[in-house]
C-alpha positions in Angstrom: 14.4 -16.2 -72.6 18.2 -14.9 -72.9 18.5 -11.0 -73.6 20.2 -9.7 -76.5 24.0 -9.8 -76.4 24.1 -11.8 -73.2 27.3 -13.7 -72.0 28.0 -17.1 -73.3 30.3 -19.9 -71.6 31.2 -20.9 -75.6 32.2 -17.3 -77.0 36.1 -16.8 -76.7 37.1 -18.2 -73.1 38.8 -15.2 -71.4 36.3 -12.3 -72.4 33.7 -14.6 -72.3 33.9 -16.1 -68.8 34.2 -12.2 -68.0 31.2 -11.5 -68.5 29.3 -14.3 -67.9 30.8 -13.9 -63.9 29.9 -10.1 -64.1 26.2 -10.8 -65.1 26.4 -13.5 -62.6 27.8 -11.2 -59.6 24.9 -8.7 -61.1 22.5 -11.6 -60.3 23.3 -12.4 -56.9 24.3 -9.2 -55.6 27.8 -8.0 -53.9 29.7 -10.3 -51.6 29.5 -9.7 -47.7 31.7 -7.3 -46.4 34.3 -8.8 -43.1 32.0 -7.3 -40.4 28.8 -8.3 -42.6 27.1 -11.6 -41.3 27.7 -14.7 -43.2 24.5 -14.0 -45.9 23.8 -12.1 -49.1 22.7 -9.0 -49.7 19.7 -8.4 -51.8 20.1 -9.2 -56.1 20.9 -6.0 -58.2 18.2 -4.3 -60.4 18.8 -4.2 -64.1 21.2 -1.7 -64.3 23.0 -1.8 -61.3 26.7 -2.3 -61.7 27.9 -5.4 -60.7 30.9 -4.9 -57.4 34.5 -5.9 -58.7 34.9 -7.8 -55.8 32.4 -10.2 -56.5 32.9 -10.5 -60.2 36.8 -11.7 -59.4 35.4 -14.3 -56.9 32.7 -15.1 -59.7 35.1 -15.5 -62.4 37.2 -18.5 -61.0 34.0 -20.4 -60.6 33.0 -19.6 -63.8 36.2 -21.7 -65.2 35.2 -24.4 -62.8 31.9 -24.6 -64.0 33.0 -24.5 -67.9 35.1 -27.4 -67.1 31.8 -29.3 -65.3 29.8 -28.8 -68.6 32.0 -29.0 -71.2 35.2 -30.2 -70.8 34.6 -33.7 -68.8 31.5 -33.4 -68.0 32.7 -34.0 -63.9 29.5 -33.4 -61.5 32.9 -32.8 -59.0 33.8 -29.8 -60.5 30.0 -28.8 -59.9 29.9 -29.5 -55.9 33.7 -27.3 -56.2 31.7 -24.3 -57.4 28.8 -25.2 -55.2 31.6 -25.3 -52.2 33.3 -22.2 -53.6 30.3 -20.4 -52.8 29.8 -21.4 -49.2 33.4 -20.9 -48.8 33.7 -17.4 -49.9 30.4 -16.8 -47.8 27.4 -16.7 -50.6 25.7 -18.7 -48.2 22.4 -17.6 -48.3 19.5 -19.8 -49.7 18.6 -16.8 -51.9 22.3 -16.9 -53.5 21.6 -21.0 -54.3 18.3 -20.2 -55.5 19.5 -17.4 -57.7 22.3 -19.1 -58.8 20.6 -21.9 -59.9 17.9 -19.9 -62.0 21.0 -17.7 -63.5 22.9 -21.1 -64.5 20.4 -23.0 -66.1 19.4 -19.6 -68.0 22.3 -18.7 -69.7 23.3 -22.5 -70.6 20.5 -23.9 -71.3 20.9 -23.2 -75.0 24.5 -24.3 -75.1 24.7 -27.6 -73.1 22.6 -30.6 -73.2 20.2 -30.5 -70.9 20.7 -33.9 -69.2 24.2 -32.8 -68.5 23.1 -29.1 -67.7 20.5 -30.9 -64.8 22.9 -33.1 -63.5 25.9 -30.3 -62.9 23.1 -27.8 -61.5 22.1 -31.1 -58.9 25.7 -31.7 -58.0 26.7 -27.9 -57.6 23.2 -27.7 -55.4 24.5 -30.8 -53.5 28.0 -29.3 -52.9 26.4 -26.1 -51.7 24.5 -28.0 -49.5 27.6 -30.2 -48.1 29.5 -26.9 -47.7 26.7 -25.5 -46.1 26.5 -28.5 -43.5 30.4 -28.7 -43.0 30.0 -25.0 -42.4 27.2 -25.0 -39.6 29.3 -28.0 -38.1 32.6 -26.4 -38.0 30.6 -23.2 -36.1 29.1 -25.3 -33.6 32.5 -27.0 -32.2 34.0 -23.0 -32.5 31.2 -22.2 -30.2 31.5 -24.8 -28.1 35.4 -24.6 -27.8 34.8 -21.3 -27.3 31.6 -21.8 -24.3 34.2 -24.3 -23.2 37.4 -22.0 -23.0 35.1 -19.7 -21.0 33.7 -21.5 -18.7 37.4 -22.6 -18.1 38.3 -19.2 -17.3 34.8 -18.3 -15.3 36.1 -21.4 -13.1 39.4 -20.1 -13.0 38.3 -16.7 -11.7 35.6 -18.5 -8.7 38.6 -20.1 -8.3 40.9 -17.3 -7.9 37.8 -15.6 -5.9 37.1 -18.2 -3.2 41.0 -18.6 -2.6 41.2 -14.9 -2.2 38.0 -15.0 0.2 39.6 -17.4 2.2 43.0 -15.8 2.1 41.3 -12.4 3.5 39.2 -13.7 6.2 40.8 -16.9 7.8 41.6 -16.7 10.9 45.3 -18.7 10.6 48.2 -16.4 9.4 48.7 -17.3 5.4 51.7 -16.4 3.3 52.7 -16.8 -0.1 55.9 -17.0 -0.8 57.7 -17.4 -4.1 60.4 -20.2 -4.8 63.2 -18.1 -3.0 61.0 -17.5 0.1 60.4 -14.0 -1.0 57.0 -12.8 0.7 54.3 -11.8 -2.0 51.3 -11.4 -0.3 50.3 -12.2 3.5 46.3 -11.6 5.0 45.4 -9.9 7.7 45.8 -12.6 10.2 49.4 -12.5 9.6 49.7 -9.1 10.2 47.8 -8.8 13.3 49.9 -12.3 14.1 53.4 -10.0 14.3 52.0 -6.9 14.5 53.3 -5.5 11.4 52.2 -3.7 8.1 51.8 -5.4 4.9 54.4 -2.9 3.3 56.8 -4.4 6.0 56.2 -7.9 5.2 55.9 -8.1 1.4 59.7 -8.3 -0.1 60.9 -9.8 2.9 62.2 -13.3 3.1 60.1 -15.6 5.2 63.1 -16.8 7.1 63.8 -13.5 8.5 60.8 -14.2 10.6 62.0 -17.0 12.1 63.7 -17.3 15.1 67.7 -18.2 14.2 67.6 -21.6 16.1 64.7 -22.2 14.0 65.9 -21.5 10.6 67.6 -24.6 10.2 64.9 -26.8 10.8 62.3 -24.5 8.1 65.4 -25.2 5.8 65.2 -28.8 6.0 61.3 -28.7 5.9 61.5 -26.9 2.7 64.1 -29.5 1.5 61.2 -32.2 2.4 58.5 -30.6 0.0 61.4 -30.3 -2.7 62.1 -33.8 -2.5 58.2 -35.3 -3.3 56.5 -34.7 0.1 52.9 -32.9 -0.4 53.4 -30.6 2.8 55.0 -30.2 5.8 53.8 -29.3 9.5 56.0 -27.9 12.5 56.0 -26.0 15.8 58.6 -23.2 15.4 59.0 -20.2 16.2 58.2 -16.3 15.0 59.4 -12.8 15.9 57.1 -9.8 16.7 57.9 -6.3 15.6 58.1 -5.7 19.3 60.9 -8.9 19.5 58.7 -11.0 21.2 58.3 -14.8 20.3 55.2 -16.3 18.8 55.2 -20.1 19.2 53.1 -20.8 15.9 52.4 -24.3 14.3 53.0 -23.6 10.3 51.8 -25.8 7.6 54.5 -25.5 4.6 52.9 -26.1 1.1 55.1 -25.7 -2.5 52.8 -25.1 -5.2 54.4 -26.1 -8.5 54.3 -24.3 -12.2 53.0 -26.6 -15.5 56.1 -28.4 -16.4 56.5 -29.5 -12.2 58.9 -26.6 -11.7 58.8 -25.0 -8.0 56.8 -22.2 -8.4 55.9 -20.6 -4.5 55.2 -21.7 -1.3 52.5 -21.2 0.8 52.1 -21.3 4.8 49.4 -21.6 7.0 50.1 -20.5 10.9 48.1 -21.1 13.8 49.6 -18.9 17.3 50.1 -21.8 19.6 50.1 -19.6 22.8 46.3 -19.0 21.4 45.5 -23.0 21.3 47.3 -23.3 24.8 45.1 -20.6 26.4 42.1 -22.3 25.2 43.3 -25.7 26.2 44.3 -24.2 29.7 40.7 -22.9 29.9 38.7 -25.9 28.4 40.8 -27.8 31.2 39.7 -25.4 33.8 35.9 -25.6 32.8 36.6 -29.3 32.4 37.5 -29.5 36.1 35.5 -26.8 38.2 31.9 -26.2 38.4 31.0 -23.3 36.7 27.8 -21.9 39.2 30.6 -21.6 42.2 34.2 -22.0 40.6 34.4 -25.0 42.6 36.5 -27.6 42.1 33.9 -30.6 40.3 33.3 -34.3 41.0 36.3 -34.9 38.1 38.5 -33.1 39.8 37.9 -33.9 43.3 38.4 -38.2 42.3 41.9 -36.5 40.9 43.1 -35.4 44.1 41.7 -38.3 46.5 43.4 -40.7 44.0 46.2 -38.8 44.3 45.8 -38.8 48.1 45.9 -42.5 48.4 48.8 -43.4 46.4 52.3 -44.1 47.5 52.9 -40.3 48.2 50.2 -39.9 49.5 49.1 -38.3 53.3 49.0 -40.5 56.1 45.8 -40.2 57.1 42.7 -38.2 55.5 39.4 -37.4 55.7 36.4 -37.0 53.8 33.7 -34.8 54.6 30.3 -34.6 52.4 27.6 -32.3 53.1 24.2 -33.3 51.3 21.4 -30.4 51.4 18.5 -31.7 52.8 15.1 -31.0 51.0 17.0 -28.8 48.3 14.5 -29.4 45.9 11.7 -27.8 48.4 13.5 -24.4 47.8 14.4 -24.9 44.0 9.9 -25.7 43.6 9.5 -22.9 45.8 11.7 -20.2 44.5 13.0 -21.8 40.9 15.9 -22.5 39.4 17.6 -18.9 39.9 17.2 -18.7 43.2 18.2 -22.0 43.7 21.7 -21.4 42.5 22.2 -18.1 44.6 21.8 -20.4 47.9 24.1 -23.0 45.9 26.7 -19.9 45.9 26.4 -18.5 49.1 26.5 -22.5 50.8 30.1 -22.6 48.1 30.9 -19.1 50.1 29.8 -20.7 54.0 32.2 -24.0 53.0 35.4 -22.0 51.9 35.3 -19.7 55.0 35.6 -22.9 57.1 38.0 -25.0 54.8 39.8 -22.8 52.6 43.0 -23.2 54.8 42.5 -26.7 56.1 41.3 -29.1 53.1 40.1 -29.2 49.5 36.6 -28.4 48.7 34.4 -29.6 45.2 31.0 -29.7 44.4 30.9 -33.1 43.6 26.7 -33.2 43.1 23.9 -31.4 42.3 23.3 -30.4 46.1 26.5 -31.9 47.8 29.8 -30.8 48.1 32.6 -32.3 49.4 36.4 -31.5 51.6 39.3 -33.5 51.6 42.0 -33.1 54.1 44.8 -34.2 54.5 46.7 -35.8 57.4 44.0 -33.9 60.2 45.3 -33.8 63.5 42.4 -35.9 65.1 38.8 -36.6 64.2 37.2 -34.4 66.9 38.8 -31.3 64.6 37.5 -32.8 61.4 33.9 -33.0 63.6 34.2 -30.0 64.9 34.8 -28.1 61.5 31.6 -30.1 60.1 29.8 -28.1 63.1 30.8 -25.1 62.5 29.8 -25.5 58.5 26.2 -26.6 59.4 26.2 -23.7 61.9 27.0 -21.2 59.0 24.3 -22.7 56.5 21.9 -22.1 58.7 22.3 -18.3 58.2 19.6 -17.3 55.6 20.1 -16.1 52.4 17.4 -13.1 52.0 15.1 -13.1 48.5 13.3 -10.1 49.0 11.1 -10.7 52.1 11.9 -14.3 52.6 15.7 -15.4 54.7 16.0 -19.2 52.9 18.6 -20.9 54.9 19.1 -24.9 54.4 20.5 -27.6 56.2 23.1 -30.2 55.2 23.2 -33.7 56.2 27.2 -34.6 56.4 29.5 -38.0 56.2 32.9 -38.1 58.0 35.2 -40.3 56.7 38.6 -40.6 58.8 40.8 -43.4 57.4 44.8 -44.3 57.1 45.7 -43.3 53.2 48.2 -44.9 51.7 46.9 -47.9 50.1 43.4 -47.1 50.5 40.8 -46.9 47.4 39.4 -44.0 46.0 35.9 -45.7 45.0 35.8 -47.6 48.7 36.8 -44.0 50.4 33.2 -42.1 48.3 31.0 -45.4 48.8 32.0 -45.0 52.2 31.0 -41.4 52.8 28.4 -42.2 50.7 27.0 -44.4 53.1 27.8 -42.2 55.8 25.6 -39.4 55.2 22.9 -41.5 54.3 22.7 -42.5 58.1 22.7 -38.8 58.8 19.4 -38.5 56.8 18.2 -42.1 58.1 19.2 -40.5 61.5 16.9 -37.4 61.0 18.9 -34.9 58.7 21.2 -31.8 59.9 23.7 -33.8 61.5 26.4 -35.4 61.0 27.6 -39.1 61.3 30.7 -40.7 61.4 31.6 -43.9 59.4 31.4 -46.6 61.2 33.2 -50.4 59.8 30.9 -52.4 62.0 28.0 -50.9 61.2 29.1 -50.8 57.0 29.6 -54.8 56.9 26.3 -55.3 58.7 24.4 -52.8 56.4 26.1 -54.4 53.8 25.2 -58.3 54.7 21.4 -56.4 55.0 21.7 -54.8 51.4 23.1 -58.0 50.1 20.1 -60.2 51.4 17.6 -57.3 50.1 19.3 -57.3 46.6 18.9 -61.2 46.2 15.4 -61.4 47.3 14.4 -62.3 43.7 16.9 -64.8 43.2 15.8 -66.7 46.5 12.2 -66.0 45.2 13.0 -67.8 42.2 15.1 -70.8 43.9 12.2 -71.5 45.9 13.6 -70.5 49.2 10.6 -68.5 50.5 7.6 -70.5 52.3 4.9 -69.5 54.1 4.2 -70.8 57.8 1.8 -70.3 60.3 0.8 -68.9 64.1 -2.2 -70.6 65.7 -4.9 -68.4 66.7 -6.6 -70.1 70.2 -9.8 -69.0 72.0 -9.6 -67.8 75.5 -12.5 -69.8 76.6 -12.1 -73.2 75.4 -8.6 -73.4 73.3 -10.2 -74.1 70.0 -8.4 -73.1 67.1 -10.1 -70.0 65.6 -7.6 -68.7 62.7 -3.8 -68.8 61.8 -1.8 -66.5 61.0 0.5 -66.4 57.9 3.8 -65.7 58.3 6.5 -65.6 55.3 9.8 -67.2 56.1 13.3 -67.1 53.8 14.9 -70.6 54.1 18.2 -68.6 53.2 20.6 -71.2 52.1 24.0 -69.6 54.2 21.8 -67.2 56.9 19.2 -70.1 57.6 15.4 -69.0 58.5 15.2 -65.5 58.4 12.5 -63.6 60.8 9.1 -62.1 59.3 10.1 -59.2 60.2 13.3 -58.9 59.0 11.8 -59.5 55.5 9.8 -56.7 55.6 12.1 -54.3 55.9 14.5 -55.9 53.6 11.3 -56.4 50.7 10.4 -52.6 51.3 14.1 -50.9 50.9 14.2 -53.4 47.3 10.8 -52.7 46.2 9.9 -56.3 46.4 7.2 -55.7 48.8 4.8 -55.8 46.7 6.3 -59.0 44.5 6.5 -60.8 48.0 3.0 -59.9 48.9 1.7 -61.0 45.7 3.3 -64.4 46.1 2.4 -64.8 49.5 -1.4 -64.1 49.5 -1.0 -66.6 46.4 0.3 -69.3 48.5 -1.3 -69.1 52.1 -4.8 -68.8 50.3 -3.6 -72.2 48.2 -3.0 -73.5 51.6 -6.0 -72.4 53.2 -8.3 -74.1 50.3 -7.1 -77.3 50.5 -7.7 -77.1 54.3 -11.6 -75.8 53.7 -11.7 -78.4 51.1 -10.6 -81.3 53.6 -12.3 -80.1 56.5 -15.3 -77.7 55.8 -16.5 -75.3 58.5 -13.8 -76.3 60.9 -11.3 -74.6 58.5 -9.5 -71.7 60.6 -9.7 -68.4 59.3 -6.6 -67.6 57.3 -5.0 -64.2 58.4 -2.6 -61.8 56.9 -0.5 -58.1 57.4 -1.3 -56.3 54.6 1.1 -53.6 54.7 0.6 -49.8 53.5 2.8 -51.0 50.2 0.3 -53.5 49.4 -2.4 -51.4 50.0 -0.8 -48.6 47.2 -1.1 -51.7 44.5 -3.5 -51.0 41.8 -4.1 -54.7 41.5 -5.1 -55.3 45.4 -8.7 -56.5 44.9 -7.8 -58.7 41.7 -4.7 -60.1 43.2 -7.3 -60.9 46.0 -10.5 -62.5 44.3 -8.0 -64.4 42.0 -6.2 -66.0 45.0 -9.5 -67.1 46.6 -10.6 -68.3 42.9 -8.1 -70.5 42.1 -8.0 -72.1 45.2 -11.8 -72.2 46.3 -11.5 -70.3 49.8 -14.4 -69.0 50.5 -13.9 -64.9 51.6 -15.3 -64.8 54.8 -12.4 -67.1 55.7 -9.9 -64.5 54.3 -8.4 -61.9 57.3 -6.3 -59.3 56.5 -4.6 -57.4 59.8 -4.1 -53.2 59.2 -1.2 -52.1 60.9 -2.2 -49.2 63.3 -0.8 -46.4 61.6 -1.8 -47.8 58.5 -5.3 -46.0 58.7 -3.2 -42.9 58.3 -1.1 -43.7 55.9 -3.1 -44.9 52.9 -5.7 -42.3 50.4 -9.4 -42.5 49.8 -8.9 -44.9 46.7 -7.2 -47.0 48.9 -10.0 -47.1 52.0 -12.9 -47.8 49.0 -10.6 -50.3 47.9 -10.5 -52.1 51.3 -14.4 -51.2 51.8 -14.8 -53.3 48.2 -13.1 -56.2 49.7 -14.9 -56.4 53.2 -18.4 -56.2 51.2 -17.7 -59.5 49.5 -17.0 -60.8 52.9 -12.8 -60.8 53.4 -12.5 -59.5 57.2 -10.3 -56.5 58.3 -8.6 -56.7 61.6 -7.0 -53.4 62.9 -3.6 -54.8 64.9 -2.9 -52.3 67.7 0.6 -52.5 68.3 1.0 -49.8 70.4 -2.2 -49.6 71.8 -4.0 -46.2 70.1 -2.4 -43.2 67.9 -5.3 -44.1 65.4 -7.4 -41.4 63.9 -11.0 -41.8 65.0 -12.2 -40.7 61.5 -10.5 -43.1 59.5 -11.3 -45.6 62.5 -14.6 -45.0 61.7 -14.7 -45.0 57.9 -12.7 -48.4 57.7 -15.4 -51.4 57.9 -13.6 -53.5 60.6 -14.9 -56.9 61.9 -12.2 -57.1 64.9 -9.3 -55.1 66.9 -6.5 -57.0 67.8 -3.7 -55.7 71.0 -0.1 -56.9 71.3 2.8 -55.4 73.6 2.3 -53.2 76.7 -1.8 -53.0 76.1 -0.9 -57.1 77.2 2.1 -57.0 79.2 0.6 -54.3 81.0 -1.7 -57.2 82.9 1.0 -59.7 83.6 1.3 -60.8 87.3 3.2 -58.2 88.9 3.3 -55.2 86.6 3.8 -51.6 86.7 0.2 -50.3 88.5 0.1 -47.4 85.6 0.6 -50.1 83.0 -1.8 -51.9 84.1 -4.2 -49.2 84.7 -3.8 -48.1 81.0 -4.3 -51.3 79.3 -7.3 -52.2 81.5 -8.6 -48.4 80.4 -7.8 -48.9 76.6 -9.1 -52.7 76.8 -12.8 -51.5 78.7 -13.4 -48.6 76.0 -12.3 -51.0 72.7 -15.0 -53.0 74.3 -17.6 -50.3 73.5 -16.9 -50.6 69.5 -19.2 -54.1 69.5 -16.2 -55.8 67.8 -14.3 -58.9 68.3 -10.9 -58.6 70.6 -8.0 -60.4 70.3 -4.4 -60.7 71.7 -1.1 -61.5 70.5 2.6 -62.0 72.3 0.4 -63.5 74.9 2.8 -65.2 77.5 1.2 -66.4 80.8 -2.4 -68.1 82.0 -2.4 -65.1 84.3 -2.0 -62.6 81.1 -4.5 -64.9 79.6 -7.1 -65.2 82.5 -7.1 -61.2 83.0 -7.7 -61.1 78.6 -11.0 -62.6 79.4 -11.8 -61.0 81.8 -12.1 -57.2 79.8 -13.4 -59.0 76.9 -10.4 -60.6 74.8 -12.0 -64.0 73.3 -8.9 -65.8 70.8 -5.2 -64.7 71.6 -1.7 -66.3 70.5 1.9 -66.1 71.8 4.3 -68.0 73.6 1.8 -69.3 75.7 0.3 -72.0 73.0 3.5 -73.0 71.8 6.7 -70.3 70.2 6.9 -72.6 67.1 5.7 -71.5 63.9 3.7 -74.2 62.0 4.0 -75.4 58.6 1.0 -76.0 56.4 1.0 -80.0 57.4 1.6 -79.6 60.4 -1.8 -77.4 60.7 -3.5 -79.8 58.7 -2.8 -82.8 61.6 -4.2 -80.4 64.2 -7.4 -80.1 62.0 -7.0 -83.5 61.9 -7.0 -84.5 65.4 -10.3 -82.0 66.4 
């Protein structure tokens, strides 16, 4: 209910309104101060004076709101008061609520209600609008402003990182401004022309330059003006001192908002720097770094040089290769190692310093070049006197190492020559020093080259004639002494090489083992003679021959012996006891426990072993013992030694070794046998089959021992 005397929007207009916006300012309290926050302070008590302030600010609205209720009747004019509030920052929800209450109060008995609801809805909803509009317009303030400063936080990282890296880069930087007056330079540049900052800062950046190289930074400049994003140039710079710098610059122009020139700035790198280190990575590049040798790189330099057009007339080459170098690198390590490498670097230079060019060209080789020597006994003779000098020892503690060198002499005209034909050469040159024995020295020799190379070439295409078909297996009849019977043949491979024609047996074995085909060929061959051998046991039963082979000390290192083995006789039906292999006499020697139980296996399921003495004895009793033999089998002087007319000693010794093989209870045969007379004396110490010359020198093929077997 309204108090007595209470303010009334239809009493006279300007005293009226008055007092209806005092008691209304009373109501809601006094506006917020400009430091306040945007809300209102608490309603005055009955009594409190209303503040001036708020009763002005209240009074304008109050017209507004006359005009909502009782001139047009506008809900418009309600939202403006609604608005005004917001506006003049009577935001709170208290000054709504209050306002609201105060309204509807004081005009309830004046204006008609359906009009006094729907102008206190509109002035709520324009309080509400403003409040919205409000909260909107502060959110994109604070965001422009959390935009504006993270602008200016990336501005100063900016600034920051550009600084960092203008401090401590290690390339000279200036910044100059558009009149190529210094404003700031790092400490690079400084140290660069040894100067102070106070020195440098005011100056003009072409002062620095070199006067023949003004012009050209002038033109460069002129370059950037034009368009181009930056410039680099070799020029040059002067010290405090008046020394030149040869620098490389990188020239940059940097320009303000509207595309003005604004400064420059200039990077500089001290060429006489980058040229040192080139000059030492070329060094490193071309010298081994354990003895300051010249290396392999640059050694292939200087003989290509040496065989070009102005070139030497004659040179030679000279390799030393350490023998057994790795014995004293597992003995001693690594360390060690190298400290022999040096002192053998030290030996070579005290012998060739003054006569030729010496690089370490390998892990334990090294190599001289000479030019134009005055003979080869001098280039020999200096290769003496190196070895001589490596054999000095080289003390670690209480042990003197000292090595040995195996070295290839190459003496050939130059000019015209090749470099790769000159090292393959030597190459092959000291590897007959270490076929030779080791720690010596051989000389190259054409001859010998084009026949080791015919050799290598036949060894390398082993597989290819493999392949073709060109490799067959023939045979040598095995005869007994007493009635000429044929007891057992003997496999022998033969090449059928299409341009060198039938190569020997033995050729092929050394030409398999230096390939590492020897046990490929092996393989093959037991394969084939034992397919052989089954169709002749298949054909003629017991009078088969027994089929006999060398197994070598490769073959005998092959995991797959005994399965290579029992498959061959599989496949092909040969029984095993018809099966002979033929042990080489040192083989005994050569082969490891594994291998002898291996051999043991084989001779239990009835293949026979045959120990060949070649040579007539230099086989260890205990492994003579332990291998299960079924025969022994002599060729060379233990037979030639009984020939009609030999030596008496001969003879005596291969009657003596003939009489005690006797007293082993096995089987004794003979090969290379020649003569009746050699024959007649075999029988008579014991020797019951032998073959050789004397029953014929051809080798037989396959058919041609099936017709024999035939004819019997």
């Amino acid at each position: 209910m309204k108090t007595a005397g209470a303010a009334r929007l239809g009493d006279d207009p300007g005293q009226s309104r008055v007092a209806f916006a005092r008691e209304w300012a009373a109501a809601i309290g006094p506006p917020p101060t400009p430091s306040d926050p945007p809300s209102d302070p608490p309603p005055a008590t009955s009594g409190d004076a209303p503040d001036d302030r708020l009763a002005d600010l209240l009074t304008g609205l109050t017209a507004t709101l006359h005009a909502a209720v009782r001139d047009d009747g506008s809900t418009a004019r309600a939202r403006e008061v609604g608005r005004g509030l917001v506006e003049h920052g009577l935001a709170a929800s208290e000054t709504l609520e209050r306002t609201l209450a105060f309204v509807g109060e004081h005009l309830a008995a004046d204006v008609e209600p359906g009009r006094l609801m729907a102008a206190l809805g509109a002035l709520a909803a324009g309080f509400t609008d403003a409040l919205c509009q409000r909260s909107l317009d502060e959110q994109e303030q604070h965001h422009e402003l959390r935009t504006t400063r993270s602008a200016e936080s990336a501005v100063r990282a900016g600034e920051a990182k550009f600084r960092a890296v203008f401090q401590t880069s290690a390339l000279a930087i200036t910044v100059s401004d558009a009149n190529g007056v210094i404003l700031d330079c790092n400490d690079a540049m400084l140290a660069l022309l040894d100067r102070t900052a106070d020195e440098l800062i005011g100056t003009r950046g072409r002062d620095l330059l070199h006067p023949d190289e003004r012009q050209v930074i002038s033109h460069a400049a002129q370059r950037l003006h034009n368009g181009q994003e930056h410039v680099r140039a070799e020029t040059r710079l002067i010290r405090a001192d008046g020394e030149l710098v040869n620098v490389l610059i990188a020239l940059a122009l940097v320009r303000d908002d509207d595309g003005a020139p604004a400064f420059y700035v200039t990077m500089m790198e001290s060429l006489d720097e980058v040229r040192a280190l080139q000059t030492q990575l070329v060094r490193q590049s071309l010298h081994d770094m354990q003895t300051g040798l010249a290396n392999r790189s640059q050694f292939v330099g200087w003989l290509e040089s040496a065989v070009g057009s102005r070139g030497p007339a004659t040179l030679a080459l000279v390799v030393f290769d350490l023998d057994g170098f790795r014995v004293v690198n597992d003995a001693y390590g690594h360390e060690v190692g190298n400290r022999i490498l040096t002192a053998v670097a030290g030996h070579l230079r005290s012998v060739f310093d003054e006569v030729g060019k010496l690089a370490r060209i390998g892990p334990d080789e090294f190599a001289v070049l000479i030019h134009d020597p005055a003979d080869v006994a001098t280039v020999v003779s200096l290769a003496e006197s190196a070895v001589e000098q490596l054999a000095e020892p080289v003390w670690v503690e209480d042990d003197g190492i000292g090595v040995t060198a195996s070295v290839g002499i190459v003496v050939r005209p130059a000019r015209g020559a090749d470099a790769a034909e000159l090292l393959r050469c030597v190459d092959l040159t000291v590897r007959w020093a270490k076929d030779d024995g080791k720690a010596q020295w051989a000389l190259y020799d054409k001859e010998r080259d084009q026949r080791e190379r015919a050799r290598m070439r036949l060894a390398a295409s082993i597989a290819g004639g493999l392949e073709q078909g060109e490799f067959r297996v023939d045979y040598e009849p095995v005869h007994s002494l007493v009635d000429g019977a044929l007891l057992a043949v003997e496999a022998r491979l033969r090449w059928d090489h299409p341009t060198e024609g039938v190569l020997d047996p033995q050729e092929l074995v050394s030409l398999s083992t230096c390939t590492g085909m020897a046990a490929r060929l092996g393989k093959w061959s037991i394969a084939q003679a034992c397919a052989d051998a089954g169709r002749w046991h298949a054909e003629f039963g017991d009078a088969a021959p027994v089929l006999s082979m060398d197994l070598t000390a490769r073959e005998c290192q092959e995991p797959e012996l005994v399965a290579t083995v029992r498959q061959a006789l599989r496949e092909c039906g040969l029984p095993a006891r018809l099966l002979q292999f033929e042990l080489g006499e040192q083989l005994p020697a050569l082969i490891n426990e594994d291998q002898v139980e291996e051999l043991t296996y084989l001779a239990g399921h009835g293949v026979r072993l045959v120990l060949d003495q070649v040579g007539g004895g230099n086989v260890p009793l205990d492994r003579l013992r332990r291998l299960p033999l079924t025969a022994v089998k002599f060729q060379g002087s233990p037979v030639h030694g009984l020939a009609e007319g030999a030596d008496p000693v001969e003879e005596s010794a291969a009657v003596a070794l003939l009489t005690w093989s006797r007293t082993l209870g096995l089987p004794l045969f003979a090969a290379g046998v020649r003569t009746r007379f050699e024959a007649r004396r075999l029988v008579e110490l014991g020797v019951t089959g032998a073959q050789g010359p004397l029953f014929g020198s051809a080798l037989l093929t396959a058919e041609q021992v099936r017709g024999i077997l035939g004819k019997s």
